[in-house]
VOZAVO-684310 format. One record per residue (C-alpha): residue number from 1; residue in one letter; x, z, y. Coordinates in steps of 0.1 Angstrom, whole numbers, plus 2048, in hexadecimal, padded with zeros to 3 digits. Example, Ala and Ser with C-alpha at 12.3 -4.5 7.8 and 13.67 -1.06 7.14 Angstrom:
<rs>
+-----+--------+-----+-----+-----+
: num : residu :  xx :  zz :  yy :
+-----+--------+-----+-----+-----+
:   1 :      a : 87B : 84E : 7D3 :
:   2 :      s : 889 : 847 : 7F5 :
+-----+--------+-----+-----+-----+
</rs>
This chain:
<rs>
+-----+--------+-----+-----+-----+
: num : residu :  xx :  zz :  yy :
+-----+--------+-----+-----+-----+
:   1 :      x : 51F : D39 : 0E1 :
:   2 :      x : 500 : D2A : 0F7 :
:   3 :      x : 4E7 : D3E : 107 :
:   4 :      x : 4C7 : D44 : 0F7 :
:   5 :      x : 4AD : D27 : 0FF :
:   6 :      x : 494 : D3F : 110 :
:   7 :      x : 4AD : D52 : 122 :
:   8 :      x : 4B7 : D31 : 132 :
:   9 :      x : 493 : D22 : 139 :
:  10 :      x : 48C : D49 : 14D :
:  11 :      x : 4AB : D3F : 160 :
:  12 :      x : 4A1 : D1F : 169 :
:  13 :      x : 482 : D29 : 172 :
:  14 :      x : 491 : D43 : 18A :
:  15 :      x : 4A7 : D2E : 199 :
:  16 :      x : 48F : D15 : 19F :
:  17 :      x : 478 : D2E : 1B0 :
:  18 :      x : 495 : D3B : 1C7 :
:  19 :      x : 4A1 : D17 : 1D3 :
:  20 :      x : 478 : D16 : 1E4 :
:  21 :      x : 474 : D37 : 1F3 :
:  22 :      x : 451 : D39 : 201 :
:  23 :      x : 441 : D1B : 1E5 :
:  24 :      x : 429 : D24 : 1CE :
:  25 :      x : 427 : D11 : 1AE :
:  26 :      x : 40F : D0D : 190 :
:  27 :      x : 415 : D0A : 16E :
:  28 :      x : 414 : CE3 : 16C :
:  29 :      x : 429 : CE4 : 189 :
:  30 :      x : 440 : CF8 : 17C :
:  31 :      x : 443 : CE8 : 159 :
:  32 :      x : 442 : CC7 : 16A :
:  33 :      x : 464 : CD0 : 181 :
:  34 :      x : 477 : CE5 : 164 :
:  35 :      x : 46E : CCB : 147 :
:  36 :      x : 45E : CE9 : 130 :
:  37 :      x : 43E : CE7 : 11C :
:  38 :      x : 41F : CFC : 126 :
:  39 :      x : 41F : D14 : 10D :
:  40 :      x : 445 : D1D : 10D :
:  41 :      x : 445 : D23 : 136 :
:  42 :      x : 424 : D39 : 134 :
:  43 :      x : 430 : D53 : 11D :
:  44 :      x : 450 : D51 : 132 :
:  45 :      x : 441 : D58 : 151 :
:  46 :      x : 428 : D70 : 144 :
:  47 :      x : 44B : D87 : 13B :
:  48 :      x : 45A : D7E : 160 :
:  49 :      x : 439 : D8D : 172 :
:  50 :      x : 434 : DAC : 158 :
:  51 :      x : 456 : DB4 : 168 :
:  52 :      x : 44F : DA9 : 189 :
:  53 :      x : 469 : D8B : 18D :
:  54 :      x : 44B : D70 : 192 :
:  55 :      x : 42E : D77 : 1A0 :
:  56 :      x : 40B : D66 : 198 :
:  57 :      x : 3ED : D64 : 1B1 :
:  58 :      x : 3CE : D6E : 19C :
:  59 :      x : 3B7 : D54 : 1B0 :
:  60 :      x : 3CE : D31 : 1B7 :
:  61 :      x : 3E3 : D3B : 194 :
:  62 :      x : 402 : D2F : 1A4 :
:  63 :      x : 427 : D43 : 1A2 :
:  64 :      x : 440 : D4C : 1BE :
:  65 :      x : 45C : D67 : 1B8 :
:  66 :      x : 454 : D89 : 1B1 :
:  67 :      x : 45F : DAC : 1C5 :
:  68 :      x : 477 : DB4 : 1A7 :
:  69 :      x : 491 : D98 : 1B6 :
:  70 :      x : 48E : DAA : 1DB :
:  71 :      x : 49F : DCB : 1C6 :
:  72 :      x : 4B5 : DB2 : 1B0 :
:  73 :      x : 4C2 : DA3 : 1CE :
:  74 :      x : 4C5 : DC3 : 1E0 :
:  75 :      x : 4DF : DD1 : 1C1 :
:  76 :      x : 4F3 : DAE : 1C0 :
:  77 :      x : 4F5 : DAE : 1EA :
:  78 :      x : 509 : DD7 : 1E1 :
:  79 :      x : 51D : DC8 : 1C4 :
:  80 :      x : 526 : DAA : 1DD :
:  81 :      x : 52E : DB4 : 202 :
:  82 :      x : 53E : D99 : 20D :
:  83 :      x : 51C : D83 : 20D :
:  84 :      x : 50B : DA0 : 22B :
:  85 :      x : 537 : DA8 : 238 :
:  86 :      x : 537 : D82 : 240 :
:  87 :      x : 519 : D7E : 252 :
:  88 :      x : 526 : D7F : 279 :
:  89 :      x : 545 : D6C : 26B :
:  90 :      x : 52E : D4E : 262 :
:  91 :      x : 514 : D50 : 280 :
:  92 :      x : 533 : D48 : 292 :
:  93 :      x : 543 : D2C : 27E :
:  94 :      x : 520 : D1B : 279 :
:  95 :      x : 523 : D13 : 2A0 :
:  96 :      x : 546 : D01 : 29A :
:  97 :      x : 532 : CE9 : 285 :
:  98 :      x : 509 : CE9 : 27A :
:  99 :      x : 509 : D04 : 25E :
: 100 :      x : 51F : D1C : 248 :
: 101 :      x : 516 : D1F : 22C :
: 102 :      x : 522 : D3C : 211 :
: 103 :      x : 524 : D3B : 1EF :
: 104 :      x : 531 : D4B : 1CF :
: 105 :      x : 53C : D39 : 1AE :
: 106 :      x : 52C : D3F : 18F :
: 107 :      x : 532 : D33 : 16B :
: 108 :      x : 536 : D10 : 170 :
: 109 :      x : 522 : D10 : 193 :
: 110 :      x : 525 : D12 : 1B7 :
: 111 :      x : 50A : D25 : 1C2 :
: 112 :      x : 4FB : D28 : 1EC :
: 113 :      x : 4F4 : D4B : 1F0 :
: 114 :      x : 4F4 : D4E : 219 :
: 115 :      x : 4ED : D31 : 235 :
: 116 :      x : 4F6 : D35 : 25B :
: 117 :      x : 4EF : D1E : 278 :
: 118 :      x : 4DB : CFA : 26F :
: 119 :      x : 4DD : CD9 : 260 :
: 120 :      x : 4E8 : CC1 : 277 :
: 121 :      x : 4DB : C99 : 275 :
: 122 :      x : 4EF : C8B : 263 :
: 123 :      x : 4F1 : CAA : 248 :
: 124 :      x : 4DA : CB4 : 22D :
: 125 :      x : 4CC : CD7 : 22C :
: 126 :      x : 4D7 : CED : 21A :
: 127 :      x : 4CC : D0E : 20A :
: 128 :      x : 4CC : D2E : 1FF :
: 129 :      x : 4CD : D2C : 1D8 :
: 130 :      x : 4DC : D09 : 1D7 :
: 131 :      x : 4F0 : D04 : 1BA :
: 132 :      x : 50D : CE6 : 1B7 :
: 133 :      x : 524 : CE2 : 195 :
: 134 :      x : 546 : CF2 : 198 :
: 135 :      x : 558 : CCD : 18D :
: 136 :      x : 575 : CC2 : 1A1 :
: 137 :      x : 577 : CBD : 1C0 :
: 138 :      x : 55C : CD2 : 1C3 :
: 139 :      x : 569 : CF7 : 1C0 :
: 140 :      x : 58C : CF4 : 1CE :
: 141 :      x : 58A : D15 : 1E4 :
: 142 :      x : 57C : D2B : 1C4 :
: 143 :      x : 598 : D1E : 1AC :
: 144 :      x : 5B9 : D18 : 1C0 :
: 145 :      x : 5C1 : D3A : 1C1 :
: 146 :      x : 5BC : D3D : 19A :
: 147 :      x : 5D5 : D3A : 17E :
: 148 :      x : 5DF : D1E : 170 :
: 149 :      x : 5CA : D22 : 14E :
: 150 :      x : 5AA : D25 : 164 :
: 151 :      x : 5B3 : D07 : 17B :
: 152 :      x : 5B7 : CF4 : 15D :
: 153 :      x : 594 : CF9 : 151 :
: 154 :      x : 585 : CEE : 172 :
: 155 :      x : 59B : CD1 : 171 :
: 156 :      x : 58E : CCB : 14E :
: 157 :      x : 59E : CB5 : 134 :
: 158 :      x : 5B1 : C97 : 148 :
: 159 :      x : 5A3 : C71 : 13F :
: 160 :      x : 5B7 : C5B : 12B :
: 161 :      x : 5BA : C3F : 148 :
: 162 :      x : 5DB : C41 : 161 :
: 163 :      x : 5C1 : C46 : 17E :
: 164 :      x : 5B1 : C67 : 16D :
: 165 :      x : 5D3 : C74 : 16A :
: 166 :      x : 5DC : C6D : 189 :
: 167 :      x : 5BF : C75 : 19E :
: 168 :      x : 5C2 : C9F : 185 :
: 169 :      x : 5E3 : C9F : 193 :
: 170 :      x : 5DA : C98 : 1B7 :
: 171 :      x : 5BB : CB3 : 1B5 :
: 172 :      x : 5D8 : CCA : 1A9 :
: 173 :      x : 5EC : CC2 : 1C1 :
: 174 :      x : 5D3 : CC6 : 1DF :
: 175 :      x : 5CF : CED : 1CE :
: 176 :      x : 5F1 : CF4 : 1DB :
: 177 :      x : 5E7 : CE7 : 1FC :
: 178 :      x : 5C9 : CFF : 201 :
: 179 :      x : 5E2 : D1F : 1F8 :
: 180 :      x : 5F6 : D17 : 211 :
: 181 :      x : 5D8 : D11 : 22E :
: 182 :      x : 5C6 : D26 : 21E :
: 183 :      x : 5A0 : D0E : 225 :
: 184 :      x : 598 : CF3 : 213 :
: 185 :      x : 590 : CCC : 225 :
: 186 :      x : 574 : CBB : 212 :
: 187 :      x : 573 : C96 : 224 :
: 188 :      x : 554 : C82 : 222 :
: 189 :      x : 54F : C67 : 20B :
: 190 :      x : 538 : C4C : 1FE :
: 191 :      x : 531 : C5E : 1D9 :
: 192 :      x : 529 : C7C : 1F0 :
: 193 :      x : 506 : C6E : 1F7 :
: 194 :      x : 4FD : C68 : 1D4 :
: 195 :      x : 509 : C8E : 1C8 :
: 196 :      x : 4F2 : C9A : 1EB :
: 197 :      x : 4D6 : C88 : 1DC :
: 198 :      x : 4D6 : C8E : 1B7 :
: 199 :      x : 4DE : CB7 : 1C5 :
: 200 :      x : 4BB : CB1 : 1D6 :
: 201 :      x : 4A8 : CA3 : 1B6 :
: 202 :      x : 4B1 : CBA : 1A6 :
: 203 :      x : 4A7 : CD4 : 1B6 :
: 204 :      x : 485 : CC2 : 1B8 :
: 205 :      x : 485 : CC0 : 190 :
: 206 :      x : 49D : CD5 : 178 :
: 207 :      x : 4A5 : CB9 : 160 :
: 208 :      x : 4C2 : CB1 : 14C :
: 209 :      x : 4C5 : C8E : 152 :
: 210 :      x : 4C9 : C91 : 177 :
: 211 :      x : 4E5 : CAE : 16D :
: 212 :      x : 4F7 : C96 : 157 :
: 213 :      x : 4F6 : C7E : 179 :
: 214 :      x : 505 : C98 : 18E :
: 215 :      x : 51A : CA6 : 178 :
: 216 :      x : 52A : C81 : 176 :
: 217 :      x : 526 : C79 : 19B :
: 218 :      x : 53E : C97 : 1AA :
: 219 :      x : 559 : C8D : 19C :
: 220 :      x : 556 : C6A : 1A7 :
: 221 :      x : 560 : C78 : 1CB :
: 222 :      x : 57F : C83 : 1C1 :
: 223 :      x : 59A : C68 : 1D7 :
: 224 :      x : 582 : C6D : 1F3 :
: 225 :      x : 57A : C8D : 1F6 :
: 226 :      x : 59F : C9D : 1F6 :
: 227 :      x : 5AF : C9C : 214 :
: 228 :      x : 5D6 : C95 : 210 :
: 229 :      x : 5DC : CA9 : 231 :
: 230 :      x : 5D1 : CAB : 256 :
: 231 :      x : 5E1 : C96 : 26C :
: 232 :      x : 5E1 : CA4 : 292 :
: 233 :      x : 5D4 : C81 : 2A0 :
: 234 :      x : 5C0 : C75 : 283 :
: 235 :      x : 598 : C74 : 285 :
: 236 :      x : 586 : C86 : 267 :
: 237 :      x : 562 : C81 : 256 :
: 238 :      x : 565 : CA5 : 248 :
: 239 :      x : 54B : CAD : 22E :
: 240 :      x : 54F : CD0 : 231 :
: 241 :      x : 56C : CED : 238 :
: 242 :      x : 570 : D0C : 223 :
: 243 :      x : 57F : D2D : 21F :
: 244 :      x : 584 : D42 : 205 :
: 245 :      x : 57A : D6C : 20B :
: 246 :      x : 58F : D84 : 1F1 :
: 247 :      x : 584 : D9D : 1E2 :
: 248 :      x : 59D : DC0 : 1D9 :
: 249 :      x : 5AB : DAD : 1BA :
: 250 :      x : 5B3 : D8F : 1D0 :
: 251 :      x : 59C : D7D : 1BD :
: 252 :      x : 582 : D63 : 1D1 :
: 253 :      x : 561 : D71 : 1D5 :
: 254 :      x : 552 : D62 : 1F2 :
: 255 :      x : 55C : D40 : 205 :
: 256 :      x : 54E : D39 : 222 :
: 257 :      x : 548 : D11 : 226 :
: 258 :      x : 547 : D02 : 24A :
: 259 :      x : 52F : CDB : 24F :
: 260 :      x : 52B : CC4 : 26E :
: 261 :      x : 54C : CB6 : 273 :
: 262 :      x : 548 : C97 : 277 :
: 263 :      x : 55E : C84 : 28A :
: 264 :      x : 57A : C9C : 294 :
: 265 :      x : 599 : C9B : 29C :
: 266 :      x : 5B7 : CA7 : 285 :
: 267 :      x : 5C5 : CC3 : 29C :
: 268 :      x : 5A1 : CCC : 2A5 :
: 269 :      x : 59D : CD3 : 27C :
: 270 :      x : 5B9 : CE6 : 280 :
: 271 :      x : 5AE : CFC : 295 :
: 272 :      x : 58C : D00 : 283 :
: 273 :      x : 59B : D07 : 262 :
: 274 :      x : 5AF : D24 : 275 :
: 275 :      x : 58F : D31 : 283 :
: 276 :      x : 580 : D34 : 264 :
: 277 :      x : 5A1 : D3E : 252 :
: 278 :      x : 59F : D5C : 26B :
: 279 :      x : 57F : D62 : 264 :
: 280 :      x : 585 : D62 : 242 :
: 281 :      x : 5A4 : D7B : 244 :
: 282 :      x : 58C : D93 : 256 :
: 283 :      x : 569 : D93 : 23B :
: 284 :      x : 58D : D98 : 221 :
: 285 :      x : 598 : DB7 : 234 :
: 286 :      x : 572 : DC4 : 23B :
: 287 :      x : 569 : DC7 : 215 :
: 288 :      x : 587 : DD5 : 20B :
: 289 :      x : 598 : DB5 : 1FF :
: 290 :      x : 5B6 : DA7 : 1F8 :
: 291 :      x : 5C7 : D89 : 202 :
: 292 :      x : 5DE : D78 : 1EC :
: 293 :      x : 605 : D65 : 1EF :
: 294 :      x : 5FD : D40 : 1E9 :
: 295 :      x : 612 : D3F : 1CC :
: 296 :      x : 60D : D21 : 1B9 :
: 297 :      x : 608 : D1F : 193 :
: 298 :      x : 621 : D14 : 17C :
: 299 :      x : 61B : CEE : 16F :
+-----+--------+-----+-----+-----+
</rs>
């Protein structure tokens, strides 16, 4: 079953508001960046400020975010505590590196929903409302704790080349490695910079053809962004370091994601990812969580 049209053009449009807090837009903007006629997005945003989710300044007749999504993201902050329990946690990672960054997954999405410490120069900003695709390798921390049916569907249907098969099976693979450090490596790449940049076109106009781009540009990274293991003595361009926060079920609900690593030093990432791991084990413990035996699912 899809979702009904308008359902998903009020979503879009809410999402795009969110990723530019403190940007007003106008109509034409707005249609312009979301690909939607005139007359569709009016009525649209006529419903979204009668309920106070967009707001519209009666003089300049341009729309920010309404009120209504300070009380909607008041109730989802009580039905998530990790994202406020995790605060300190990540004030203090973000100085190991240049930010950390927390997010959740949703259906088919990694989404940013908290930022700590700053970009550094040779990083690209992130922020709060940031959305990526879930396609391997992006997503390792969310799913390697999962079952085998749900790992599966991330992995997605395997190509019918010998270096699609074997690249699934090394993705697989590198799941078993995460359970048993319990953080995830992402290494730096050459793909990376063209998923970075179609992430920031997009977010400067919702349209499907940049989508279809990134949705085939992630996993193009795959060989370079999983790291086979961290030798003591070897030097790292590290992408980013995460780690997973449980919730009472053991399932993940929060991962905390570590950037600015460039350059490092194997037993130095080593020491980082136990940082973090510890900080991890602690935001698990403070929301009543539970943390999981890194058992690994059947093949």
């Amino acid at each position: 079953m899809k979702p009904a049209p308008a359902v998903v053009r009020a979503m879009s449009t809410l999402n795009y508001l969110t990723a530019h807090p403190g940007v007003s837009f106008t109509l034409s903007d707005l249609c312009d960046a979301l690909d939607v006629n005139a007359a569709s997005l009016s009525a649209l945003l006529l419903a979204l400020s009668d309920a106070g989710y967009v707001t519209r300044h009666p003089r300049r007749k341009t729309y920010t975010l309404g009120p209504a999504g300070v009380a909607l993201g008041h109730a989802a902050a009580l039905q998530h505590p990790a994202i406020e329990a995790a605060a300190d946690e990540m004030r203090e990672l973000a100085n190991l590196g240049n930010e950390c960054v927390g997010t959740v997954a949703t259906s088919g999405e990694i989404l940013f929903v908290a930022i700590e410490g700053h970009p550094g120069a040779k990083s690209r900003e992130a922020w709060v409302g940031q959305r990526i695709p879930m396609l391997p390798p992006f997503g390792q921390v969310f799913v390697a704790w999962s079952s085998r049916a749900e790992i599966d569907r991330w992995l997605g249907q395997p190509g019918e080349d010998e270096s699609a098969v074997l690249l699934r099976e090394r993705i697989f693979a590198s799941l078993e490695r995460v359970r048993e450090d319990g953080y995830v490596v992402g290494l730096a790449n050459e793909p990376a910079e063209e998923v970075i940049a179609l992430v920031d076109e997009l977010t400067e106009l919702d349209r499907e053809g940049i989508r279809r781009r990134l949705l085939e540009a992630i996993p193009r990274q795959g060989a370079d962004y999983i790291s086979e293991g961290i030798q003591p003595d070897d030097v790292y361009d590290v992408a980013n370091l995460a780690v997973p926060v449980f919730d009472a079920e053991g399932t993940v609900a929060f991962a905390m994601t570590l950037t600015g690593l460039t350059g490092i030093r194997g037993a130095r990432l080593r020491e980082i990812g136990e940082t973090a791991l510890g900080a991890a084990r602690r935001v698990t413990r403070s929301i009543g969580g539970k943390w999981p035996s890194p058992i690994t699912p059947e093949r």
